[in-house]
PDB file of N, CA, C, O and CB in Angstrom:
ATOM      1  N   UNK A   1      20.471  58.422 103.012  1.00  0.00           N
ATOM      2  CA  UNK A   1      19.197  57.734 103.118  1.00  0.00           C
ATOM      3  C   UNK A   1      18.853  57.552 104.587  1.00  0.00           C
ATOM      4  O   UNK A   1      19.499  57.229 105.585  1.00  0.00           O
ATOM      5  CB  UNK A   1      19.237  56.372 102.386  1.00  0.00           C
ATOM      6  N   UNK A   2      17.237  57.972 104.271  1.00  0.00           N
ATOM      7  CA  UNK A   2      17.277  57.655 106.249  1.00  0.00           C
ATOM      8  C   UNK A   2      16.379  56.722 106.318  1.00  0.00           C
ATOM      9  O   UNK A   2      15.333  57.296 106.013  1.00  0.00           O
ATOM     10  CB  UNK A   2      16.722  59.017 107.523  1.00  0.00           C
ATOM     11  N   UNK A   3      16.141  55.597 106.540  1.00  0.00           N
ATOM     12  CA  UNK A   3      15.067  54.617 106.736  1.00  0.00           C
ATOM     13  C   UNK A   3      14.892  54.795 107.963  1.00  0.00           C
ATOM     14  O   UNK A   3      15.572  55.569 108.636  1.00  0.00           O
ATOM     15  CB  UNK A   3      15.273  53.216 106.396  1.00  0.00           C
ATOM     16  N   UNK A   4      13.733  53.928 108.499  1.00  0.00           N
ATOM     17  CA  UNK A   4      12.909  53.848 109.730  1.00  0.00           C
ATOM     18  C   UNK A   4      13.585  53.472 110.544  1.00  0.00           C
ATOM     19  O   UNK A   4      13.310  54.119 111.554  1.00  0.00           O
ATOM     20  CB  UNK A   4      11.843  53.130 109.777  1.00  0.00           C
ATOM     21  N   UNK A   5      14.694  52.469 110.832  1.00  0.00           N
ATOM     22  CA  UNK A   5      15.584  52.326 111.620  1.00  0.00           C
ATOM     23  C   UNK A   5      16.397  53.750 111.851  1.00  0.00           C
ATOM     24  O   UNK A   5      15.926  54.316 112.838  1.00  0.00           O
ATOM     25  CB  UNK A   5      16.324  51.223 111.136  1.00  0.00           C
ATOM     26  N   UNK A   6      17.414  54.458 111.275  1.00  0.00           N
ATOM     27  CA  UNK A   6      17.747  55.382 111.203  1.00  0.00           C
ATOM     28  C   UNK A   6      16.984  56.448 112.049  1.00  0.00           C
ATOM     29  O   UNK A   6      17.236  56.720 113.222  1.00  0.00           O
ATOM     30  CB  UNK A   6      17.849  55.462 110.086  1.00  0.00           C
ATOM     31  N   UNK A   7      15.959  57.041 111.234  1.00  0.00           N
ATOM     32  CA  UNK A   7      15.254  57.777 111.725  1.00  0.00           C
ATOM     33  C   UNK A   7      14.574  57.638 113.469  1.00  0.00           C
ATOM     34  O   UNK A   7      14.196  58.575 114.172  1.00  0.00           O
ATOM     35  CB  UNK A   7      14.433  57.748 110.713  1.00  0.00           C
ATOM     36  N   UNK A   8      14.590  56.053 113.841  1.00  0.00           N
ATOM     37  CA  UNK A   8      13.910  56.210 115.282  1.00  0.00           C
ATOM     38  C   UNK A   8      15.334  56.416 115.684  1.00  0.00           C
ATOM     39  O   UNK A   8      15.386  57.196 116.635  1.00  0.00           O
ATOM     40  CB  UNK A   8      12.890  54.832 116.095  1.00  0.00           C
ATOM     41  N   UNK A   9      16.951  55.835 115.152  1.00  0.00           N
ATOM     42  CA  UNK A   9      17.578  56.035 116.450  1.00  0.00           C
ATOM     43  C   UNK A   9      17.989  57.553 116.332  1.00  0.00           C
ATOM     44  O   UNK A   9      18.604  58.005 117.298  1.00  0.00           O
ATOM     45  CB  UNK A   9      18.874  54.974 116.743  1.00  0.00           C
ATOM     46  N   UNK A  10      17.707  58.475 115.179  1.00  0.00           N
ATOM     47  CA  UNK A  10      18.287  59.574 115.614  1.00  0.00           C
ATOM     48  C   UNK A  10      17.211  60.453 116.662  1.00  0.00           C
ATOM     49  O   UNK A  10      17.430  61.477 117.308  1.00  0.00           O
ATOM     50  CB  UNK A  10      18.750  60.350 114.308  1.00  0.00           C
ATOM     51  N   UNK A  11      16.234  59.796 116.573  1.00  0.00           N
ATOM     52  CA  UNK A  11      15.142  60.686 117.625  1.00  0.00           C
ATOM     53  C   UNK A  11      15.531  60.121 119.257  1.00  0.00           C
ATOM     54  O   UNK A  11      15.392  61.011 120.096  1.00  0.00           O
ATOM     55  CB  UNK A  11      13.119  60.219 117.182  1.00  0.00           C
ATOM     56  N   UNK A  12      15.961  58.868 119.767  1.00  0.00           N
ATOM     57  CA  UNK A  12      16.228  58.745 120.559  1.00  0.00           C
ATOM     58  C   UNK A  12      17.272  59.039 120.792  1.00  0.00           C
ATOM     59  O   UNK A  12      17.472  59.025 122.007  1.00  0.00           O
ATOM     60  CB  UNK A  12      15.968  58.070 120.763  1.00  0.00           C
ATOM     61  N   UNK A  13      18.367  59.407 120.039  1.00  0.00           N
ATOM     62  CA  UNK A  13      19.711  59.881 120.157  1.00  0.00           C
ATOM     63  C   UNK A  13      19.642  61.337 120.622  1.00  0.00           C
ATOM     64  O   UNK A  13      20.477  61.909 121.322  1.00  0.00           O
ATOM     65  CB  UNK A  13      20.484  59.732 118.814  1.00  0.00           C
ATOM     66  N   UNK A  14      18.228  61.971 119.992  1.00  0.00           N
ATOM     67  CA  UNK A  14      17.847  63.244 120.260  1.00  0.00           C
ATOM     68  C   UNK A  14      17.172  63.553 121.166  1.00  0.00           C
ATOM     69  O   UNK A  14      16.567  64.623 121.103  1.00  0.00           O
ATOM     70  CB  UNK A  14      17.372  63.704 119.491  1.00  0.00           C
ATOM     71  N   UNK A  15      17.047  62.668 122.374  1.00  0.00           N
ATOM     72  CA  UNK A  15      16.038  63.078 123.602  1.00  0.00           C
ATOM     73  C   UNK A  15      14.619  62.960 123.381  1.00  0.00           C
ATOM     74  O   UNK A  15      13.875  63.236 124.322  1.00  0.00           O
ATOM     75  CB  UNK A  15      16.200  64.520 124.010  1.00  0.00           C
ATOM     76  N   UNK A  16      14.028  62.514 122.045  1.00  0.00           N
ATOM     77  CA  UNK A  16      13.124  62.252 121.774  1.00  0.00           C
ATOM     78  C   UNK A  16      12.570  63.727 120.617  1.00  0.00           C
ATOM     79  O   UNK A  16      11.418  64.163 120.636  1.00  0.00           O
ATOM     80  CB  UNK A  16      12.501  61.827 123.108  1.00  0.00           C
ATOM     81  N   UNK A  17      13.455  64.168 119.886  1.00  0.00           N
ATOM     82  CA  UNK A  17      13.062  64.729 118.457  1.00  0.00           C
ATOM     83  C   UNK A  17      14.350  64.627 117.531  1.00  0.00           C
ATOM     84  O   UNK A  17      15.505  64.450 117.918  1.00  0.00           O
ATOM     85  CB  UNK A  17      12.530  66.387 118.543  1.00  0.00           C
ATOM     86  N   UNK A  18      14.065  64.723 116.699  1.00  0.00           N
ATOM     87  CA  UNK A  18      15.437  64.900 115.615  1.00  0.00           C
ATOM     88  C   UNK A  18      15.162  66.158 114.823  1.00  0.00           C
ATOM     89  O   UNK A  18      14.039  66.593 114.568  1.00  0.00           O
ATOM     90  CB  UNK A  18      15.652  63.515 114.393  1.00  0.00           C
ATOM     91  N   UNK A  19      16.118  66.601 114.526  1.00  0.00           N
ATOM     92  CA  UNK A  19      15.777  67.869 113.149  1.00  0.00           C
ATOM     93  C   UNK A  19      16.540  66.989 111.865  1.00  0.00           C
ATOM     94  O   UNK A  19      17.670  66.502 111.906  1.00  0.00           O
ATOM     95  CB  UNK A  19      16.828  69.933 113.450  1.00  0.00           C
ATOM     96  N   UNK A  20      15.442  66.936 110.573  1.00  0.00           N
ATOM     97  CA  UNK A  20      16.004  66.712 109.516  1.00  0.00           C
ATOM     98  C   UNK A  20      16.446  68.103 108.636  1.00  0.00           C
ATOM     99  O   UNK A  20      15.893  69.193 108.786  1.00  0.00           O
ATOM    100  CB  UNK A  20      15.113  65.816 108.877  1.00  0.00           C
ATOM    101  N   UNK A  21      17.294  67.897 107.915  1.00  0.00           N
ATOM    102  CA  UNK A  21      17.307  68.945 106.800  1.00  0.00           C
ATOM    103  C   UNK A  21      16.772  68.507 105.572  1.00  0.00           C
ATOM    104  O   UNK A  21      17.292  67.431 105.277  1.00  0.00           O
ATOM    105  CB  UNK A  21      18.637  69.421 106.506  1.00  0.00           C
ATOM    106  N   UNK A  22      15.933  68.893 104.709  1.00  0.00           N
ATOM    107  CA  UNK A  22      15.327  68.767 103.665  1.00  0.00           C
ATOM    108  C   UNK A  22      16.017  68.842 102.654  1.00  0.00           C
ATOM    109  O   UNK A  22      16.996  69.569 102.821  1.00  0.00           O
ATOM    110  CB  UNK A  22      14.489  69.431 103.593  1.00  0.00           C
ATOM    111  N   UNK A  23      15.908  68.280 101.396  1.00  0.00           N
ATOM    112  CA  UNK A  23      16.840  68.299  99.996  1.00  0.00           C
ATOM    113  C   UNK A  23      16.725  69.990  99.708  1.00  0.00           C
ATOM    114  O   UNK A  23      17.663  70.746  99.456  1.00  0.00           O
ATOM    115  CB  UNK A  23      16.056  67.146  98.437  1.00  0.00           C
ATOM    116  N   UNK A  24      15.369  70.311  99.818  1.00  0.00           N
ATOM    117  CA  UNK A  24      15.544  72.139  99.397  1.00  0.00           C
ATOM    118  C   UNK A  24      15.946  72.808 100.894  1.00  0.00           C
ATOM    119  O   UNK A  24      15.395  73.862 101.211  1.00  0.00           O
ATOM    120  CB  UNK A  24      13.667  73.068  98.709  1.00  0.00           C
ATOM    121  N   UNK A  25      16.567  72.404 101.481  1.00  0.00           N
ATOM    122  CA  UNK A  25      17.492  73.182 102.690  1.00  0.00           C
ATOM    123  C   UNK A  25      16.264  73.560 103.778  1.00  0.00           C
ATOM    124  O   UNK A  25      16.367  74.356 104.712  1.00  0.00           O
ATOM    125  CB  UNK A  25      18.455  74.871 102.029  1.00  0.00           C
ATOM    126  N   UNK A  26      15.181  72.849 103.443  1.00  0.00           N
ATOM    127  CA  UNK A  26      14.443  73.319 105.172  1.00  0.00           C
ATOM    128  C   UNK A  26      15.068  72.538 105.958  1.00  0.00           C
ATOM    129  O   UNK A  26      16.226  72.126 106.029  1.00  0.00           O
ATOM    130  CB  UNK A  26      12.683  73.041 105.565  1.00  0.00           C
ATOM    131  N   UNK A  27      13.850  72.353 106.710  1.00  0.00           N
ATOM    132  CA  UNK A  27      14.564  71.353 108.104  1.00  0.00           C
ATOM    133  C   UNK A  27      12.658  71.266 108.565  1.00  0.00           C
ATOM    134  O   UNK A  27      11.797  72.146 108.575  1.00  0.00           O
ATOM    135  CB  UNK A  27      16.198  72.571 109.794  1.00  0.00           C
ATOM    136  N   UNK A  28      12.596  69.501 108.958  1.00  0.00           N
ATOM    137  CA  UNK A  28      11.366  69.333 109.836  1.00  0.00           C
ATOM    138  C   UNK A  28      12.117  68.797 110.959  1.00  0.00           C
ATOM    139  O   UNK A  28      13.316  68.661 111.202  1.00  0.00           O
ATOM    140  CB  UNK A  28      10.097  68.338 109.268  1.00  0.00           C
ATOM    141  N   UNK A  29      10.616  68.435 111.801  1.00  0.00           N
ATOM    142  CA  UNK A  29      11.324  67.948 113.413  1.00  0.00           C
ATOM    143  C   UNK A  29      10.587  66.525 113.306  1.00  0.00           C
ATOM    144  O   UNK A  29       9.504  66.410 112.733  1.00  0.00           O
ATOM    145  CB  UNK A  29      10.756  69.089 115.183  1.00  0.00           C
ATOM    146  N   UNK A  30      11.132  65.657 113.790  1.00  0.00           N
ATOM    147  CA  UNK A  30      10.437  64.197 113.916  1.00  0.00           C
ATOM    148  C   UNK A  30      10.651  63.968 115.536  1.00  0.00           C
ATOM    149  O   UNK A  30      11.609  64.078 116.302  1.00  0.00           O
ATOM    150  CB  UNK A  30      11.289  62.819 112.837  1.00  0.00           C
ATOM    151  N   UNK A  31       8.977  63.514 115.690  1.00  0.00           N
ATOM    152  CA  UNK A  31       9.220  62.622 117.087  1.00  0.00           C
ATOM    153  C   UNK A  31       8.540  61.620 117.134  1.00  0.00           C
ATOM    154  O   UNK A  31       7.875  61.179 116.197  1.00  0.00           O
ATOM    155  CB  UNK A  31       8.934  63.216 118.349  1.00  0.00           C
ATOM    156  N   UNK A  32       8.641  61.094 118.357  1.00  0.00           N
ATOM    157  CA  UNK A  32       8.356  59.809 118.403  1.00  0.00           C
ATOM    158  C   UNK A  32       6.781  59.855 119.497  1.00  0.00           C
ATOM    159  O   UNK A  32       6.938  60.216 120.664  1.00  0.00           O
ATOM    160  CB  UNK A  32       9.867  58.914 119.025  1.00  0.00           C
ATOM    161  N   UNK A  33       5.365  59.475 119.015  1.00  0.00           N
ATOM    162  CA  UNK A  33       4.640  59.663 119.610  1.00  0.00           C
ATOM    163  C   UNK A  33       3.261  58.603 119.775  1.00  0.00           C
ATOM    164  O   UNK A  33       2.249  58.766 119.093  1.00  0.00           O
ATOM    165  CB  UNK A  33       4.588  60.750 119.260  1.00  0.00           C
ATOM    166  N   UNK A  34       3.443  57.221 121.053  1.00  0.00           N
ATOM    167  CA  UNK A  34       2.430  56.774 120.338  1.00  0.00           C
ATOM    168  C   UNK A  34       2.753  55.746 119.677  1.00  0.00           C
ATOM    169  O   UNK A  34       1.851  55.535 118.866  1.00  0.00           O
ATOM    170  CB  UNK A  34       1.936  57.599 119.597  1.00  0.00           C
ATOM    171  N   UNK A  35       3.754  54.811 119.569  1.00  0.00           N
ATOM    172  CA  UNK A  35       4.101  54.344 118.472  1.00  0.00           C
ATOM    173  C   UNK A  35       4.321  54.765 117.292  1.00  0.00           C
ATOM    174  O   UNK A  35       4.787  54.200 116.303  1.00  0.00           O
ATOM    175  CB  UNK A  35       3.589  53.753 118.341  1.00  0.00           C
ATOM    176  N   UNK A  36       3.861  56.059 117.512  1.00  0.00           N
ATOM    177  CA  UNK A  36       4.305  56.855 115.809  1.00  0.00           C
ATOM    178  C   UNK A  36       5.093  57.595 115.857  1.00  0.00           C
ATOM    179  O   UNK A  36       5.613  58.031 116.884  1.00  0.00           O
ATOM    180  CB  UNK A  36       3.375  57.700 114.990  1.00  0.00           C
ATOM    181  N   UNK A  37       5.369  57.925 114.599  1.00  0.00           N
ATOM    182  CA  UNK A  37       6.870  59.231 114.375  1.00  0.00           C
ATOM    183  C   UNK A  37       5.635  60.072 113.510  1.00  0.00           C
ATOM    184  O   UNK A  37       4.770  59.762 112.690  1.00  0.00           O
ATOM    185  CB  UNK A  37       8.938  58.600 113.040  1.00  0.00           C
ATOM    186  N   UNK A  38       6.125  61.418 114.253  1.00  0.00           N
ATOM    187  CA  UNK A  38       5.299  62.536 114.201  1.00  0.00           C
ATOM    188  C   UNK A  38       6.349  63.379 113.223  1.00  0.00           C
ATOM    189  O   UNK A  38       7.554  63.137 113.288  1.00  0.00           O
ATOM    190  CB  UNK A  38       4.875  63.218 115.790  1.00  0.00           C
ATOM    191  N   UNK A  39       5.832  64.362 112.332  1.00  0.00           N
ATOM    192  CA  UNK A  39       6.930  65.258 111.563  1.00  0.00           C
ATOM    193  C   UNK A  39       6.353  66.488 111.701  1.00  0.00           C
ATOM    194  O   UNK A  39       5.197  66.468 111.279  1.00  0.00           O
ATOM    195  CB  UNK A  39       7.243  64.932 109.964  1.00  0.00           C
ATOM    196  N   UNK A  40       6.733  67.666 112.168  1.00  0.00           N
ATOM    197  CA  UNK A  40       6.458  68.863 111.890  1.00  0.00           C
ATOM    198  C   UNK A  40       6.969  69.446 111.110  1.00  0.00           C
ATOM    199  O   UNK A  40       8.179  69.220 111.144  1.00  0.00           O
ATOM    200  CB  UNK A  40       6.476  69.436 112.604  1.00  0.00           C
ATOM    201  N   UNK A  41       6.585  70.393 110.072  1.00  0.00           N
ATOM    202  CA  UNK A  41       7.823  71.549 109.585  1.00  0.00           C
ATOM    203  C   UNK A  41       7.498  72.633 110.010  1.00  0.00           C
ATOM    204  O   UNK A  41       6.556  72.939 110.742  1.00  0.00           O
ATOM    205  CB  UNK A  41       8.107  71.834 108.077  1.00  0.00           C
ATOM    206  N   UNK A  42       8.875  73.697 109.207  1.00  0.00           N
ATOM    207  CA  UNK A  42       8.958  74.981 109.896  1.00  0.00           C
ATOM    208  C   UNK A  42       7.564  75.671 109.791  1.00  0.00           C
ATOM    209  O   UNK A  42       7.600  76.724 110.428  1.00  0.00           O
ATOM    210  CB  UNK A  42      10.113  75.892 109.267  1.00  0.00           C
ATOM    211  N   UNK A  43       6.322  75.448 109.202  1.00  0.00           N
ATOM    212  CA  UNK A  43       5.600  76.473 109.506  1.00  0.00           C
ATOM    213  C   UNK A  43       4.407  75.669 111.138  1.00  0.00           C
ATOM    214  O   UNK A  43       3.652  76.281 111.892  1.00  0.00           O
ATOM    215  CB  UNK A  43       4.718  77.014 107.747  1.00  0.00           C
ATOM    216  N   UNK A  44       4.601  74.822 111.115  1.00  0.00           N
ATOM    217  CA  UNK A  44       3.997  73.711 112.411  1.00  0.00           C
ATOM    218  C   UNK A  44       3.095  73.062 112.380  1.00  0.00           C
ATOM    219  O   UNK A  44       2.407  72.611 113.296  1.00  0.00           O
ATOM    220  CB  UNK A  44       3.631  74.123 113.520  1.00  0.00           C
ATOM    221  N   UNK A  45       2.970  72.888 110.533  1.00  0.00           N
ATOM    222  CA  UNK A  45       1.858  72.054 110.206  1.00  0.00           C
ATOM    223  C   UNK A  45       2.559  70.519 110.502  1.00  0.00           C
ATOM    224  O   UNK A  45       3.638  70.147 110.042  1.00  0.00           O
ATOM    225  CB  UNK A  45       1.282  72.351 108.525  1.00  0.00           C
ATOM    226  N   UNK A  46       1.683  69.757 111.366  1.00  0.00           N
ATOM    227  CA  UNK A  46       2.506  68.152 112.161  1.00  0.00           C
ATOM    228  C   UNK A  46       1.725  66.789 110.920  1.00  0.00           C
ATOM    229  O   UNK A  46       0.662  67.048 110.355  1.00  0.00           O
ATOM    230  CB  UNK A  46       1.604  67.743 114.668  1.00  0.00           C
ATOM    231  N   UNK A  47       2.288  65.740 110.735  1.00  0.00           N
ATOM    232  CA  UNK A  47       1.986  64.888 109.835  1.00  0.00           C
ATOM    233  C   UNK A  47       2.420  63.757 110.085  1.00  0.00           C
ATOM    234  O   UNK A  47       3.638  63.801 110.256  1.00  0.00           O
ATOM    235  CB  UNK A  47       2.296  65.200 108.773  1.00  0.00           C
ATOM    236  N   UNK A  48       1.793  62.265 110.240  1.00  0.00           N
ATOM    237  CA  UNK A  48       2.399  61.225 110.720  1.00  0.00           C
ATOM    238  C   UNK A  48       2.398  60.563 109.841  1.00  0.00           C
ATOM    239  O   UNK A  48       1.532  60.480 108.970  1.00  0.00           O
ATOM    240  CB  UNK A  48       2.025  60.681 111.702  1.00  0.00           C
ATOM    241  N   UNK A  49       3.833  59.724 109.987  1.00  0.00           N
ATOM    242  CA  UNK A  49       4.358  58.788 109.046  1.00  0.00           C
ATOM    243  C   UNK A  49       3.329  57.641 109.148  1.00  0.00           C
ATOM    244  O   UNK A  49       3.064  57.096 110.220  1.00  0.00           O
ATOM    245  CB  UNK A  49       5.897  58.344 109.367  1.00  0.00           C
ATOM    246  N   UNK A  50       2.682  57.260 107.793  1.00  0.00           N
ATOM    247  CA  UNK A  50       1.641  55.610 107.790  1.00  0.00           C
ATOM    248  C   UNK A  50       2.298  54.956 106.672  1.00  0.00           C
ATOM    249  O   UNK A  50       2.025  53.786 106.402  1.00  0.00           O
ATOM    250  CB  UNK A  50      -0.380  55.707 107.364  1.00  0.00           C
ATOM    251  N   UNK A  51       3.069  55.567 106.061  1.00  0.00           N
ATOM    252  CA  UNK A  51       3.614  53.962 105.235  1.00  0.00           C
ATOM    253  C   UNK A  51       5.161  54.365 105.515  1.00  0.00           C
ATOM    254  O   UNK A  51       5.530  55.412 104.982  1.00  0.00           O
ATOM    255  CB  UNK A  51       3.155  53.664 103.040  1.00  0.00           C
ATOM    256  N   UNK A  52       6.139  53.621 106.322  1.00  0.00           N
ATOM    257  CA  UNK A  52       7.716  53.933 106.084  1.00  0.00           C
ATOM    258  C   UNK A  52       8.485  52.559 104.863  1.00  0.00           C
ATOM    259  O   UNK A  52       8.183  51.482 104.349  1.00  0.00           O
ATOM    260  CB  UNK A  52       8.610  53.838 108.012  1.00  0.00           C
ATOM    261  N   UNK A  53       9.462  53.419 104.913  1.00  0.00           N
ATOM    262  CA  UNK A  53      10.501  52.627 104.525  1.00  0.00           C
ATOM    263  C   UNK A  53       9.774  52.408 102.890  1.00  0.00           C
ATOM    264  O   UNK A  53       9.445  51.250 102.634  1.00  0.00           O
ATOM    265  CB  UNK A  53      10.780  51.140 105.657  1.00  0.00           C
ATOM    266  N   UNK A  54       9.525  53.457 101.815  1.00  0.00           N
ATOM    267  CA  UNK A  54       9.032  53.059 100.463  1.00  0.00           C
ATOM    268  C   UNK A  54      11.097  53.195  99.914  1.00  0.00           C
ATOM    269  O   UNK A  54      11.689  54.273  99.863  1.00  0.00           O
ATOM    270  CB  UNK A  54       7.400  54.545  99.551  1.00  0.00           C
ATOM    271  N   UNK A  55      11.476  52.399  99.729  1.00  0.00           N
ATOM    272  CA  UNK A  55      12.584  52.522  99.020  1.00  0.00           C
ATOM    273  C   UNK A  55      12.415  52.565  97.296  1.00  0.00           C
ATOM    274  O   UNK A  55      11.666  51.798  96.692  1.00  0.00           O
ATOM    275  CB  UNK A  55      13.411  51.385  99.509  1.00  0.00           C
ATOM    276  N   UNK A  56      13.281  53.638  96.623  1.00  0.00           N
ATOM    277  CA  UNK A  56      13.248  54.076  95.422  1.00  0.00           C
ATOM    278  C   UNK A  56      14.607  54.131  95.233  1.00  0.00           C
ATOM    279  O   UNK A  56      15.413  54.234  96.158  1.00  0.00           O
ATOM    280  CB  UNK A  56      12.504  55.251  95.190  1.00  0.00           C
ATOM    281  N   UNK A  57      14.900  54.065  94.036  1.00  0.00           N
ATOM    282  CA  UNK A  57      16.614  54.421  93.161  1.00  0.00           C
ATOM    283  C   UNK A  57      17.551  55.570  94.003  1.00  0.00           C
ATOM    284  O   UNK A  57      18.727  55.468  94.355  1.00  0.00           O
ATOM    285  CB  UNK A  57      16.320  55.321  91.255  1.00  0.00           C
ATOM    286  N   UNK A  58      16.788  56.477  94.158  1.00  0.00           N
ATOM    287  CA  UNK A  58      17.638  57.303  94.777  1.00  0.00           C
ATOM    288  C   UNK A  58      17.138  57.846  95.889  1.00  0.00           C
ATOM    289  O   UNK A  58      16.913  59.050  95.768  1.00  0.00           O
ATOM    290  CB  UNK A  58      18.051  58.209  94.018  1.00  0.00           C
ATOM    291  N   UNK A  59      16.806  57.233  97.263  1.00  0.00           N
ATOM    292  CA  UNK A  59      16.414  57.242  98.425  1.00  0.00           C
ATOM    293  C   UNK A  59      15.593  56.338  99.050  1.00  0.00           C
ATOM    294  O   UNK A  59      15.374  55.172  98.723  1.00  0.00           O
ATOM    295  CB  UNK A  59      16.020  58.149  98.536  1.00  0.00           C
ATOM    296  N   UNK A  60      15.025  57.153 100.252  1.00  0.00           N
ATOM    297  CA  UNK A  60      13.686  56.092 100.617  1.00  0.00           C
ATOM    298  C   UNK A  60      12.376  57.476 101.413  1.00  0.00           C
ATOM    299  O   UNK A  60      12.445  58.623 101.855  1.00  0.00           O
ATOM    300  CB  UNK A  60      14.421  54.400 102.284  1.00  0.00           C
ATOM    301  N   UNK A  61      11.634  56.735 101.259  1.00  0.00           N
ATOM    302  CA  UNK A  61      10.566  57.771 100.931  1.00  0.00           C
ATOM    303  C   UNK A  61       9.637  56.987 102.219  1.00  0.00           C
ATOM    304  O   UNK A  61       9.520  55.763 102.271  1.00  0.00           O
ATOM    305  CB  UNK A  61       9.835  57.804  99.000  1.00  0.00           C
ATOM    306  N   UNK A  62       8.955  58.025 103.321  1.00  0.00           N
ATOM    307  CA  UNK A  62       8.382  57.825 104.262  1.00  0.00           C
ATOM    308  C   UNK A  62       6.690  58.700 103.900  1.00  0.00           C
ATOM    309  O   UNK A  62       6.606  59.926 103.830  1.00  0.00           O
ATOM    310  CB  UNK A  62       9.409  58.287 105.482  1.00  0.00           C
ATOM    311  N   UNK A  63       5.463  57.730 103.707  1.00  0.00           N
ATOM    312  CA  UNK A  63       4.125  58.442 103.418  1.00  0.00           C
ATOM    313  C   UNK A  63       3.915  59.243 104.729  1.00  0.00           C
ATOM    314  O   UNK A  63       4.273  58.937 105.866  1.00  0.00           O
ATOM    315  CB  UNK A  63       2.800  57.357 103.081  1.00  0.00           C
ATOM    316  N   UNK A  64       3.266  60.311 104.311  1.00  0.00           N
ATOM    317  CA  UNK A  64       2.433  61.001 105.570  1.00  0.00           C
ATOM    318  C   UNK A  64       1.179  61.442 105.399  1.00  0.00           C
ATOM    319  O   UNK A  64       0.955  61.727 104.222  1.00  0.00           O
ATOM    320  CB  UNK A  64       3.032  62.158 106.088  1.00  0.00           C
ATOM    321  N   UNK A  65       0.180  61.623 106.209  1.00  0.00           N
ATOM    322  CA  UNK A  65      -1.581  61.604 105.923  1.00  0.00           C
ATOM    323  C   UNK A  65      -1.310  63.038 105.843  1.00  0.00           C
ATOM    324  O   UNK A  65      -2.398  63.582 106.030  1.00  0.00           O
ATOM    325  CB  UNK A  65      -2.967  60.945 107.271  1.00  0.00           C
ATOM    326  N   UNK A  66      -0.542  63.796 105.687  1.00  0.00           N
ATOM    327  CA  UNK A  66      -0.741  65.541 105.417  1.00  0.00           C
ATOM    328  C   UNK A  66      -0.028  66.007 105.177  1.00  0.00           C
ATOM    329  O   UNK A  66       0.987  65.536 105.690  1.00  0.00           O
ATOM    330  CB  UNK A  66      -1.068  66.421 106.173  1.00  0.00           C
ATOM    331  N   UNK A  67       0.197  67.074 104.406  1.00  0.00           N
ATOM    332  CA  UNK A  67       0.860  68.100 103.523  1.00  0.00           C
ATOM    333  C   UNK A  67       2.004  68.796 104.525  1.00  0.00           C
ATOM    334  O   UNK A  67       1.661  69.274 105.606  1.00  0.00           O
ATOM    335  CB  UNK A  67      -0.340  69.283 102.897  1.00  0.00           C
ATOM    336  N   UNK A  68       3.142  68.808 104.155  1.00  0.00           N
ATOM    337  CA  UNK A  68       4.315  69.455 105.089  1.00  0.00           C
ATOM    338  C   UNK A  68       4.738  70.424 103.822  1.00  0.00           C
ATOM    339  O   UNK A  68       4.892  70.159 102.630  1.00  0.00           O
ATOM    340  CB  UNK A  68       5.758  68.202 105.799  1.00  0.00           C
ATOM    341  N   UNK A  69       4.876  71.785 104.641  1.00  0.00           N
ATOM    342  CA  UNK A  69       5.348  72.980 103.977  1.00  0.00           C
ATOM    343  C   UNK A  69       6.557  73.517 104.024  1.00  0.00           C
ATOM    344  O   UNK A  69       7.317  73.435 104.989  1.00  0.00           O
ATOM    345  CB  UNK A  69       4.722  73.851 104.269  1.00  0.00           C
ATOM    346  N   UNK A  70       6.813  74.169 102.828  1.00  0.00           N
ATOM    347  CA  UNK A  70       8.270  75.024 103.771  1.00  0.00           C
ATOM    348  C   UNK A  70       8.316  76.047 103.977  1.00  0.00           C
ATOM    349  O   UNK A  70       7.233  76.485 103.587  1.00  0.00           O
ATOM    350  CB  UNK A  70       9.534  75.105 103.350  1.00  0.00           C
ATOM    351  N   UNK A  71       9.073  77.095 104.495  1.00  0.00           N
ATOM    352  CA  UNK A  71       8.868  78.020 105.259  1.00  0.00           C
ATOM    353  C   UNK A  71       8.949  79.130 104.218  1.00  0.00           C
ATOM    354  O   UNK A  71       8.795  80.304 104.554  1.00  0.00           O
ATOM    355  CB  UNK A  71       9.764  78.033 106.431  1.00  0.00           C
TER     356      UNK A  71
END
């Protein structure tokens, strides 16, 4: 599980991006921009997190205002 805590320190742990790996084996990039955490995926469509931290049974779930693809 990566909540919003999590997720900012692995971007600062990361020089200021992180690579996630996705449950279906992609991978996006998160940064930090702005007060916001920015997500790209592999094709470079970018999408910012506006609701974090939705916790569910089996994870936690971060909203984004746009569609992220996989490659």
């Amino acid at each position: 599980k990566m909540d919003a805590a999590a997720l900012t320190k692995a971007i600062a742990d990361g020089k200021g991006s992180a690579m996630l790996k996705t449950v279906a084996g992609g991978t996006l990039t998160a940064k930090a921009a702005g007060g916001k955490v920015m997500v790209t995926d592999e094709k470079g469509g970018s999408a910012t997190v506006t609701i974090a931290d939705v916790y569910q049974s089996n994870g936690v779930i971060h909203v984004v205002d746009k569609v992220l693809l996989p490659k």
